[in-house]
C-alpha positions as CSV (number, residue, x, y, z in Angstrom):
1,X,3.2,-28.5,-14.9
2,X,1.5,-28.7,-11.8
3,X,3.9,-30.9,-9.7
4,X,6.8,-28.0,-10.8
5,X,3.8,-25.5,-9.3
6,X,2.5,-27.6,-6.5
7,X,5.4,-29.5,-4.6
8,X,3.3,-30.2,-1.1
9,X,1.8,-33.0,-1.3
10,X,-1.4,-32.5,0.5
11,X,-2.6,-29.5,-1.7
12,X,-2.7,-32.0,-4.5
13,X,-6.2,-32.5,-4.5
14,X,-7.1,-28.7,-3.4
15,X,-7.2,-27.7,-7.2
16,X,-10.2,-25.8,-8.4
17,X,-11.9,-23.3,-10.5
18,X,-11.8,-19.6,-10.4
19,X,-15.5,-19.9,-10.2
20,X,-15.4,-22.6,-7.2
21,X,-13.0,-20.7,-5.4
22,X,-15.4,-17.4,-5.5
23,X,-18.3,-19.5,-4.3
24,X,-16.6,-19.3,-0.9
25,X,-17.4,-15.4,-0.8
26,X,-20.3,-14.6,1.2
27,X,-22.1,-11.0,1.6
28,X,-20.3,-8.5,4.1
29,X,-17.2,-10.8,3.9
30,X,-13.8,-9.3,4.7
31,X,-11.6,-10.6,1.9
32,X,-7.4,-10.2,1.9
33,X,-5.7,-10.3,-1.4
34,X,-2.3,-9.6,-3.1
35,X,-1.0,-7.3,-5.4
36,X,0.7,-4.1,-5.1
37,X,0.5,-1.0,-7.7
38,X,-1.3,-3.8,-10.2
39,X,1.4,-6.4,-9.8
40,X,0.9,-9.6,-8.3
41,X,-2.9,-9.2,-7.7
42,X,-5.6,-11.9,-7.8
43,X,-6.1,-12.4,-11.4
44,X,-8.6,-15.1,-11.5
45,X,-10.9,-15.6,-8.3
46,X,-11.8,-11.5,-8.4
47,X,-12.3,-11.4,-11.7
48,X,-14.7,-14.5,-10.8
49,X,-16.2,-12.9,-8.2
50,X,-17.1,-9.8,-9.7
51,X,-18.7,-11.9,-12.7
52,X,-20.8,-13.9,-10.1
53,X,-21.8,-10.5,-8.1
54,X,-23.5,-9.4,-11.8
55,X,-26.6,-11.5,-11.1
56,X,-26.5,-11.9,-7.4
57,X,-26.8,-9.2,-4.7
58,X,-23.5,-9.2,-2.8
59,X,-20.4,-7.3,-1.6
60,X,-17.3,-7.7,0.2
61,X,-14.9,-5.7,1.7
62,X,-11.6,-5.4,-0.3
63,X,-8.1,-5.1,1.4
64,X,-5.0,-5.2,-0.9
65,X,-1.7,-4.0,-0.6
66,X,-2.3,-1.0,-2.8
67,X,-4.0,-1.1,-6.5
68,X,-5.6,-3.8,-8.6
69,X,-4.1,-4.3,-12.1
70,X,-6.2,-5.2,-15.1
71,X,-10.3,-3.9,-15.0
72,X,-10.6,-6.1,-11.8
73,X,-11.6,-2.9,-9.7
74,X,-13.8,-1.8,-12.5
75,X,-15.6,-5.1,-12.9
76,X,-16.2,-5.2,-8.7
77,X,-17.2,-1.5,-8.9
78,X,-19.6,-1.7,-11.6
79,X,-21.3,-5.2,-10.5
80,X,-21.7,-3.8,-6.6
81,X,-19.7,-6.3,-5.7
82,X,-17.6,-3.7,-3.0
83,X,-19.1,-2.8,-0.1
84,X,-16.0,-1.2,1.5
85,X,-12.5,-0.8,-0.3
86,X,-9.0,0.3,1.3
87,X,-6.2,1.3,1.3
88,X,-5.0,2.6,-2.0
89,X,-6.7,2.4,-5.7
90,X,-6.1,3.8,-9.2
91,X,-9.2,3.1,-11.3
92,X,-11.4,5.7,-12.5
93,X,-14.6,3.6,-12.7
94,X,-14.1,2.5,-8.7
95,X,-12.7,6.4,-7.8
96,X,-16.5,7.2,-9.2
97,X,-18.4,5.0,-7.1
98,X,-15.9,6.2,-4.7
99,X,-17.0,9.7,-5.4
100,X,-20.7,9.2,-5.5
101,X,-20.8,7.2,-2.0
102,X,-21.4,3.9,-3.3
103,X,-18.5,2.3,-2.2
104,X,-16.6,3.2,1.2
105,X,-13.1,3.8,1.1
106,X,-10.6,3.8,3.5
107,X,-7.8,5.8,2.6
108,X,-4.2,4.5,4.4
109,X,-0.9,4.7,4.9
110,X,0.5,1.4,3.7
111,X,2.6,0.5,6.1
112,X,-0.5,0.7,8.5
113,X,-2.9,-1.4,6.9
114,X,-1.0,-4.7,8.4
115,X,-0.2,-3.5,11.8
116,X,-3.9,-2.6,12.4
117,X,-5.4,-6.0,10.9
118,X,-2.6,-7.6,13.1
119,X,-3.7,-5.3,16.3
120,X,-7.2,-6.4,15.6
121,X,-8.4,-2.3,15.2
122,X,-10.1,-4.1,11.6
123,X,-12.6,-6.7,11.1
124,X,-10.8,-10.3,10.8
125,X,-9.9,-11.4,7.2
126,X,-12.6,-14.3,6.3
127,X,-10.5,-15.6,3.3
128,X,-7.1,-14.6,1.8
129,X,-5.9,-14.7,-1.6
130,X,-2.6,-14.9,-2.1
131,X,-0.5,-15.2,-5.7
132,X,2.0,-17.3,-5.7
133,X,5.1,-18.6,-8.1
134,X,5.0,-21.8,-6.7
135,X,4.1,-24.1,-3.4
136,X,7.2,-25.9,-1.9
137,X,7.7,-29.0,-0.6
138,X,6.7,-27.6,2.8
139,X,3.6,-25.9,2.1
140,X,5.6,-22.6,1.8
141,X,3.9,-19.9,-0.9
142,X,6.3,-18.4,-3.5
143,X,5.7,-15.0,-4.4
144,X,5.6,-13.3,-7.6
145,X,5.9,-9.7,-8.4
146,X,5.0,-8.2,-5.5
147,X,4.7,-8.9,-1.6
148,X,2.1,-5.8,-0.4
149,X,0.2,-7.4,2.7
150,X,0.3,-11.1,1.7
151,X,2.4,-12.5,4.6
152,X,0.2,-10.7,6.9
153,X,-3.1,-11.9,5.5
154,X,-2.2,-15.4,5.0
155,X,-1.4,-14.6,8.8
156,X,-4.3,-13.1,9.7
157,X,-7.1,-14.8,7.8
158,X,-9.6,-17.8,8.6
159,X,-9.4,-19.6,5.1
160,X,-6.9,-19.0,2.3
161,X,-7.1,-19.8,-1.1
162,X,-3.6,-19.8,-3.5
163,X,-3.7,-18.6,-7.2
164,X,-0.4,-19.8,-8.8
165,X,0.2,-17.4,-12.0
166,X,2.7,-20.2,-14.6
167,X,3.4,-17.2,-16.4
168,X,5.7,-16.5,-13.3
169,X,9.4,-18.2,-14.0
170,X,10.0,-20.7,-11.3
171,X,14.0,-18.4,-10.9
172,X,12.2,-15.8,-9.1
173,X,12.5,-17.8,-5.7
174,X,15.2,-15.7,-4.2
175,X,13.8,-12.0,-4.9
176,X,11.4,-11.9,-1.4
177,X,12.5,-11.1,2.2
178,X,9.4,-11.8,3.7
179,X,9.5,-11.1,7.7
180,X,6.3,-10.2,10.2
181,X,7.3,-8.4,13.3
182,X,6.5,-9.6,16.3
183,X,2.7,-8.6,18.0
184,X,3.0,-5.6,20.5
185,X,4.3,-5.1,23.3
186,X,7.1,-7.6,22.1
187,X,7.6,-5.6,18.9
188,X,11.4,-6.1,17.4
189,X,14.1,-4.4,16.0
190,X,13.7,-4.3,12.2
191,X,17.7,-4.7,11.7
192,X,18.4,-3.5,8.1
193,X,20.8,-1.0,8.1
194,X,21.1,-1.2,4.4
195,X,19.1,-1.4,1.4
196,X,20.6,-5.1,0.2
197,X,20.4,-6.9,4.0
198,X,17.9,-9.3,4.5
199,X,16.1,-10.1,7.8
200,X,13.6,-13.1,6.7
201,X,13.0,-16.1,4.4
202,X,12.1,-16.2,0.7
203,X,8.7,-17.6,1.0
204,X,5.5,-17.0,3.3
205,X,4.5,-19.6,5.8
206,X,1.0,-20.7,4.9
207,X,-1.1,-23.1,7.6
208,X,-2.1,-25.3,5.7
209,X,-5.3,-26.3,7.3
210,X,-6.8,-22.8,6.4
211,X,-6.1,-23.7,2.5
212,X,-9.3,-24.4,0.8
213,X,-8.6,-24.2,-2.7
214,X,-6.0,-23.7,-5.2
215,X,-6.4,-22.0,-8.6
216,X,-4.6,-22.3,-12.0
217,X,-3.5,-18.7,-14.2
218,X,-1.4,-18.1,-16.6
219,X,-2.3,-14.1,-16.9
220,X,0.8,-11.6,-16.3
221,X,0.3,-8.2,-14.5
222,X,-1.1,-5.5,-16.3
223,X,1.8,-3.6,-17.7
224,X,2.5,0.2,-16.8
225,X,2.1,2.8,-19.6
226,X,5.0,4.4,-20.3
227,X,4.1,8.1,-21.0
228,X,6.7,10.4,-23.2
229,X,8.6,12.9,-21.1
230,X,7.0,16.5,-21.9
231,X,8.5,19.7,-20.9
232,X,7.5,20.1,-17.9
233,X,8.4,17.0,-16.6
234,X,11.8,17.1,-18.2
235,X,12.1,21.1,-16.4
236,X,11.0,19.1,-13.0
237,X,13.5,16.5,-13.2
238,X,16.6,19.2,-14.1
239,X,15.5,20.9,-11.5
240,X,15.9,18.0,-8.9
241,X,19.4,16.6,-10.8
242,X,20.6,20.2,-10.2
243,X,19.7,20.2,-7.0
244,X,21.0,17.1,-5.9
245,X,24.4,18.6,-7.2
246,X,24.6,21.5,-5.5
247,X,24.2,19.3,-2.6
248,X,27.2,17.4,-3.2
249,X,29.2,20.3,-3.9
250,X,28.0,21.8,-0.6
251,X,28.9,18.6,0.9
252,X,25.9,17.6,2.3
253,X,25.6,14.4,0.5
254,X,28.2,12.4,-2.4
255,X,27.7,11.3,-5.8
256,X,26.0,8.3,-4.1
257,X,23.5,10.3,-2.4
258,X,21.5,8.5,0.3
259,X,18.8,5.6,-0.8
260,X,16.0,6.6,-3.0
261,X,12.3,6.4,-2.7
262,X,10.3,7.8,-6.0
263,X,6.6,7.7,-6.2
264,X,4.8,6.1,-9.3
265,X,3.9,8.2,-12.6
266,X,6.1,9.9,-15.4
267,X,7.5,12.2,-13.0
268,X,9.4,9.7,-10.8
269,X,10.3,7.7,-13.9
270,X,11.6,11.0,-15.5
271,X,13.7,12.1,-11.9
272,X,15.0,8.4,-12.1
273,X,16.2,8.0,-15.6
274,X,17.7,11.1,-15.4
275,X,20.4,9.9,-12.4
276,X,21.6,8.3,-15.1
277,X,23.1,11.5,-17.0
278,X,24.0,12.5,-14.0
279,X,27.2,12.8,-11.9
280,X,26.6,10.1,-9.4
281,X,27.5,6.6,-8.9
282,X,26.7,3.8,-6.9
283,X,23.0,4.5,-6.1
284,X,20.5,2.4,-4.3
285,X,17.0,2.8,-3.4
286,X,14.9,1.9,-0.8
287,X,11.1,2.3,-2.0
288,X,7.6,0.9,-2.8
289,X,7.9,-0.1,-6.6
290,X,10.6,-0.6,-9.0
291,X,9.8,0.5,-12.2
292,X,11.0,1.1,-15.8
293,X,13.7,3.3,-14.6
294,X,15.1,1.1,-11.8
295,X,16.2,-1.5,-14.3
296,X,17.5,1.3,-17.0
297,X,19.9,2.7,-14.2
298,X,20.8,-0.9,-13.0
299,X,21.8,-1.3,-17.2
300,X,23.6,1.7,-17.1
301,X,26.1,1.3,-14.0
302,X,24.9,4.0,-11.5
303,X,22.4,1.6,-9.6
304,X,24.0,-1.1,-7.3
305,X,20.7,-2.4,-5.7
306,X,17.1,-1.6,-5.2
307,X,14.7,-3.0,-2.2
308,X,10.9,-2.6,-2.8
309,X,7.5,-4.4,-2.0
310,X,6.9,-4.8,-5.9
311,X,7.6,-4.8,-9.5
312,X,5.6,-2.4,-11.8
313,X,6.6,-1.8,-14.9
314,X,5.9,-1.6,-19.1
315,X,5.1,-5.0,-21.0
316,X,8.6,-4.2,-22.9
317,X,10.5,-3.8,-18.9
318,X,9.1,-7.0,-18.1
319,X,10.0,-9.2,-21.0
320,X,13.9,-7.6,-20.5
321,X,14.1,-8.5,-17.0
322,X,13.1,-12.0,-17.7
323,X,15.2,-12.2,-20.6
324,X,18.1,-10.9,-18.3
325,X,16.6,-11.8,-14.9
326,X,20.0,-13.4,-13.6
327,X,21.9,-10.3,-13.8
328,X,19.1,-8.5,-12.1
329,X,18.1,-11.5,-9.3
330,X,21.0,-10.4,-6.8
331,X,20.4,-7.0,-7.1
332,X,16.6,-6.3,-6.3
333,X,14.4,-7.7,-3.0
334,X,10.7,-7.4,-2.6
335,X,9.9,-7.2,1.0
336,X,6.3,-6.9,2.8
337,X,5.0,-3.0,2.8
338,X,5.0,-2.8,6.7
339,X,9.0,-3.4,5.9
340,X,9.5,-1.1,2.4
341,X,7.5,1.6,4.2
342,X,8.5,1.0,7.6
343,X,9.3,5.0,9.5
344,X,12.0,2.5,11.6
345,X,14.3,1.9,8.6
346,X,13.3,5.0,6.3
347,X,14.7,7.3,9.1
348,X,17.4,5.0,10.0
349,X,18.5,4.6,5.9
350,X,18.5,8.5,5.3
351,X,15.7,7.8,2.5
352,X,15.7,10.6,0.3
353,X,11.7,10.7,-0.4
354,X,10.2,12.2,-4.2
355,X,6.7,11.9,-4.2
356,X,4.2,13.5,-6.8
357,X,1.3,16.6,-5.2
358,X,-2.1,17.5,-6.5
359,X,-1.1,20.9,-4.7
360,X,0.6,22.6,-2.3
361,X,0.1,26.2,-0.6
362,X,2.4,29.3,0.5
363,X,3.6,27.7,3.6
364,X,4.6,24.1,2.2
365,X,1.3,22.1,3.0
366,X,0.9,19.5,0.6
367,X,-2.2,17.5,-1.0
368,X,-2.0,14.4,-2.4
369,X,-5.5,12.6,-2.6
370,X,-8.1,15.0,-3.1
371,X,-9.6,17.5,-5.9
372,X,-10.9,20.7,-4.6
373,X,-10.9,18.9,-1.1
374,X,-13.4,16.7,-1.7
375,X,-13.5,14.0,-4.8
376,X,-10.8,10.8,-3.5
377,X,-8.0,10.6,-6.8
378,X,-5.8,7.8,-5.2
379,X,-4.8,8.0,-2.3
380,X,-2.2,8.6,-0.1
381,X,0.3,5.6,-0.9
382,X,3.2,5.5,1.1
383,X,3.8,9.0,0.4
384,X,3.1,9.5,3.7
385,X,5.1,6.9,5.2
386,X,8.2,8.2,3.6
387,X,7.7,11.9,4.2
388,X,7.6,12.2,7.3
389,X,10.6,10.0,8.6
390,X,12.6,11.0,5.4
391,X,16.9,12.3,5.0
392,X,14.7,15.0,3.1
393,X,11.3,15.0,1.6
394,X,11.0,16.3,-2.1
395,X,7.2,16.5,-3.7
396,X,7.0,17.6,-7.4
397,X,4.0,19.1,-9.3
398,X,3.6,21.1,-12.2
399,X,2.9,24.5,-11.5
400,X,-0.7,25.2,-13.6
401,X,-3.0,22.8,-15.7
402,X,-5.4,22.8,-18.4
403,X,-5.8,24.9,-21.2
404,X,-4.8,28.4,-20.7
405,X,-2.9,27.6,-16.9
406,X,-6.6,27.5,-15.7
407,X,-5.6,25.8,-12.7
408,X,-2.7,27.0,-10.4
409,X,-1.3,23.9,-8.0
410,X,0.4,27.0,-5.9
411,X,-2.7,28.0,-3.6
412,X,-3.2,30.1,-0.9
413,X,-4.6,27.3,1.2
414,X,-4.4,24.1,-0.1
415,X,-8.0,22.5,-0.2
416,X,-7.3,19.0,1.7
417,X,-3.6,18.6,3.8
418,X,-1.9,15.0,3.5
419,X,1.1,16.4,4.0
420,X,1.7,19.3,6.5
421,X,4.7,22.0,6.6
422,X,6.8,19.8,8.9
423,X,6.7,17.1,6.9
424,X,8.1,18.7,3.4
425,X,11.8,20.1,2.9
426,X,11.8,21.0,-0.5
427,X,8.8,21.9,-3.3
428,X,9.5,21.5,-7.2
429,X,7.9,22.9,-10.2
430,X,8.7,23.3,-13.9
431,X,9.6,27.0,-12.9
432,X,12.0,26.2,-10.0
433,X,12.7,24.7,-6.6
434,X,11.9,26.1,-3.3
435,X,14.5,24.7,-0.7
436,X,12.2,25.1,3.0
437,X,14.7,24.3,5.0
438,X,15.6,26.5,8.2
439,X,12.6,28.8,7.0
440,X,9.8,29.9,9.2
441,X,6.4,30.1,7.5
442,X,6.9,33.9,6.1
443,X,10.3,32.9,4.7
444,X,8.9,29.8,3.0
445,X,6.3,32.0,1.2
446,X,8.3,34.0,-0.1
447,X,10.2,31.6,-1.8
448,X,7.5,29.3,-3.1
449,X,5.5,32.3,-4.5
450,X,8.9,33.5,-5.9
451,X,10.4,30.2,-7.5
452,X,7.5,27.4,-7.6
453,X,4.4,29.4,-9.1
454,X,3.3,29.9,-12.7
455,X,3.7,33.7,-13.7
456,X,0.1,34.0,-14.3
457,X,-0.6,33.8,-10.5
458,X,2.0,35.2,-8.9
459,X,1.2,38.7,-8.5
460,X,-2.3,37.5,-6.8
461,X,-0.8,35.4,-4.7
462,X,2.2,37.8,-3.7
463,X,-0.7,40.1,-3.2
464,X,-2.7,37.2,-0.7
465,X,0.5,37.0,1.0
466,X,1.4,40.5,1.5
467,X,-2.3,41.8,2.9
468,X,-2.1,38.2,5.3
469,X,0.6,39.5,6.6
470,X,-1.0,43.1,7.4
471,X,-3.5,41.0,9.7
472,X,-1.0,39.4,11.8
473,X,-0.5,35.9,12.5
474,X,2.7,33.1,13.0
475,X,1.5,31.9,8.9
476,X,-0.6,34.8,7.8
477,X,-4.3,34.5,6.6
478,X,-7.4,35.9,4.8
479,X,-9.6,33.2,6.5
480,X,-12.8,34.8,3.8
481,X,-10.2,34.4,0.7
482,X,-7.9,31.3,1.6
483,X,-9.8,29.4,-1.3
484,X,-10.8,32.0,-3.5
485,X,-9.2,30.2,-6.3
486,X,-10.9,27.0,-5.4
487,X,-14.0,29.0,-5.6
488,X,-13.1,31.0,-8.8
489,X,-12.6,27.9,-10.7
490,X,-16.2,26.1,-9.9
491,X,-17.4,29.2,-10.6
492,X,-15.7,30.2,-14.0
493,X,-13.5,27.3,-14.8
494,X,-10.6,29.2,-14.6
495,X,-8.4,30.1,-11.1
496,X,-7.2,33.0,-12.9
497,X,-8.4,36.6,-12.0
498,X,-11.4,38.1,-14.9
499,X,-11.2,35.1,-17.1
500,X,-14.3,32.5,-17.7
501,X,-14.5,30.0,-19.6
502,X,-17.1,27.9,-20.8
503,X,-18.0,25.0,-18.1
504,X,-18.6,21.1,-19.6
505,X,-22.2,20.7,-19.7
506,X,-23.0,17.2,-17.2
């Protein structure tokens, strides 16, 4: 097994423990490892890590290429083993700590953590763990189900250590693009003017002086969980399909629309599955993940080709693709995230961007990370990355929460902006679409207050709008009332107007 794994001959005798390889970590250590939305993360040396940080006072700082899978950010979390985490995360034990001020976080763009460790604006990468499929006869790393930052910190870093996951088929040689631009000021042309053209090799060049260890898995990713469509995600997703319709019967775009980029969640998942009803044919995408949905729409005919930095998906997904993975092999690539997310090729492609909000306000401002402005969810992701340089930038939400609509994601003022005005073309909720195109900030308004909030809030917020605009202003105002609501719901637990209701006792 280990000379189909290990096919260079001087990292025969690198092989060693998960818990020998995480002796290497010292305190205040800047440590690089894979993985990508919880695929093709370290598995084994972490995990070792955060066991030996349990009865030793130490912490690292964490760069990935986006989240962890599995409890690995959990177990580092709990054990202090993080002393400074970035750029993206998903678990609710590390958003605590997160919370709380026990753990830094640096919350990024993806396609910007690369170019700044490359730029040296962050500390060096001591040691680099990298998943691989396999190690060629060259030295050359193999990647699994994602590429995230790899390249660049096998690039980047002083020592590197290799976890090879067997559970990885040896076929998947083929999927990557891997390519690192050139350092300033003799940056390069990315040259991909479509979704299927590659630009690099199929591997990542390792030195291999800086290996010092290799490490044995067999664990998979942590599946996704696939969460049943409810009705407002299903009124979201009709609402986009429709409105990718009218487009083509205004002739703005054709049943092959331009190449999509979908966020992570149920949303994206439901938006995606749903092409495939749908008049339209010969779709790609050009995005961060491919999940569930990607494969059902390759199955069903309307998907040609999809180019991402990594493959997320259910347990039952995964054990399909491999089953079928030579039908799917010459029509998916997994590229580094400074490529997936580069604003070079997403503006140049015409990527039509869907990303998910946490809220948005009157005049189109969107957040994305933060809850009343202040407790970290995520992050930003690449949501970012694609809105501002997209064909046209969609974000989704549902228009209330909780029990009894006690939260409205229509606001006067949203309480943290990600995503300003001039970044967002069009705003969905299960009550309608507002299309912000051409509009000035009193136009937009009017239409999001009209077609994107719940009725339980629009009169008040009509009502915001309306006395704003007695004040005066370019985007009218109540400076003493923009986040009333906010305010209302610490207060009461409800946003809505004369309701309380009673507050969880901590």
């Amino acid at each position: 097994m280990q000379s189909d794994r290990i096919r260079f001959q001087s990292y025969k005798d690198k092989v060693i423990s998960a818990q020998e390889a995480a002796l290497f970590f010292k305190d205040k250590m800047t440590i690089g490892t894979s993985g990508f939305t919880k695929a093709g993360d370290s598995k084994a040396v972490l995990p070792a890590f955060a066991e030996r940080a349990k009865s030793e006072t130490i912490g690292i700082t964490l760069i990935t290429g986006a989240s962890l899978g599995h409890t690995t950010d959990a177990d580092l979390a709990n054990n202090d083993a993080l002393y400074k985490r970035m750029p993206f995360q998903v678990d609710a034990t590390l958003r605590k700590k997160i919370n709380e001020g026990k753990v830094l976080f640096i919350d990024q763009h993806l396609s910007e953590t690369a170019e700044l460790l490359e730029n040296k604006h962050l500390p060096k990468i001591d040691i680099a763990v990298i998943e691989a499929t396999y190690i060629d006869e060259n030295g050359n790393v193999i990647p699994t189900t994602s590429v995230g930052n790899s390249a660049t910190f096998a690039h980047a870093a002083s020592k590197i250590i290799i976890e090879i996951n067997t559970s990885i088929p040896l076929e998947f040689k083929g999927i990557h693009d891997i390519y690192i631009s050139k350092s300033y000021p003799n940056r390069d042309v990315l040259n991909i003017t479509a979704a299927d053209e590659r630009i690099g090799t199929d591997y990542i060049t390792i030195d291999p002086d800086k290996v010092i260890g290799i490490v044995f898995t067999e664990i998979p990713d942590s599946p996704t969980q696939v969460t049943a469509i409810d009705p407002k995600t299903a009124a979201i997703a009709n609402h986009l399909l429709a409105f990718f319709e009218n487009e083509i019967k205004e002739g703005r775009l054709t049943k092959s629309l331009m190449p999509l980029q979908a966020g992570i969640g149920k949303v994206a998942n439901a938006v995606m599955s749903g092409f495939a009803k749908g008049n339209f044919e010969n779709l790609v995408m050009y995005s961060e993940v491919l999940q569930d949905s990607t494969f059902e729409l390759i199955d069903s005919g309307k998907l040609d080709f999809a180019s991402a930095s990594s493959i997320t998906v259910s347990e039952n997904c995964y054990k399909h693709i491999l089953d079928n993975f030579e039908k799917y092999k010459d029509k998916i690539l997994l590229r580094p995230q400074t490529i997936s997310n580069s604003a070079e090729v997403i503006r140049r492609l015409g990527v039509i961007a869907i990303n998910t909000a946490i809220e948005f306000d009157i005049y189109g401002n969107v957040n994305s990370t933060h809850i009343s402005g202040t407790n970290m969810m995520n992050g930003i992701g690449g949501s970012g990355d694609f809105a501002r340089n997209a064909y046209l930038s969609i974000f989704v939400t549902q228009s209330s929460s909780k029990e009894y609509n006690a939260i409205s994601h229509v606001l006067p003022m949203v309480s943290h902006v990600d995503h300003t005005e001039h970044d967002v073309d069009i705003l969905i909720t299960e009550q309608g679409i507002a299309d912000l195109r051409g509009l000035a900030p009193r136009e937009r308004a009017k239409v999001i207050i009209e077609n994107c909030t719940h009725p339980e809030y629009k009169d008040e917020l009509s009502d915001y709008f309306n006395r704003a605009c007695l004040r005066g202003g370019h985007t009218p105002h109540i400076l003493e009332e923009a986040f009333k609501l906010h305010s209302r719901y610490v207060e009461t637990g409800s946003m809505k107007q004369n309701i309380s209701v009673e507050l969880p006792k901590h």
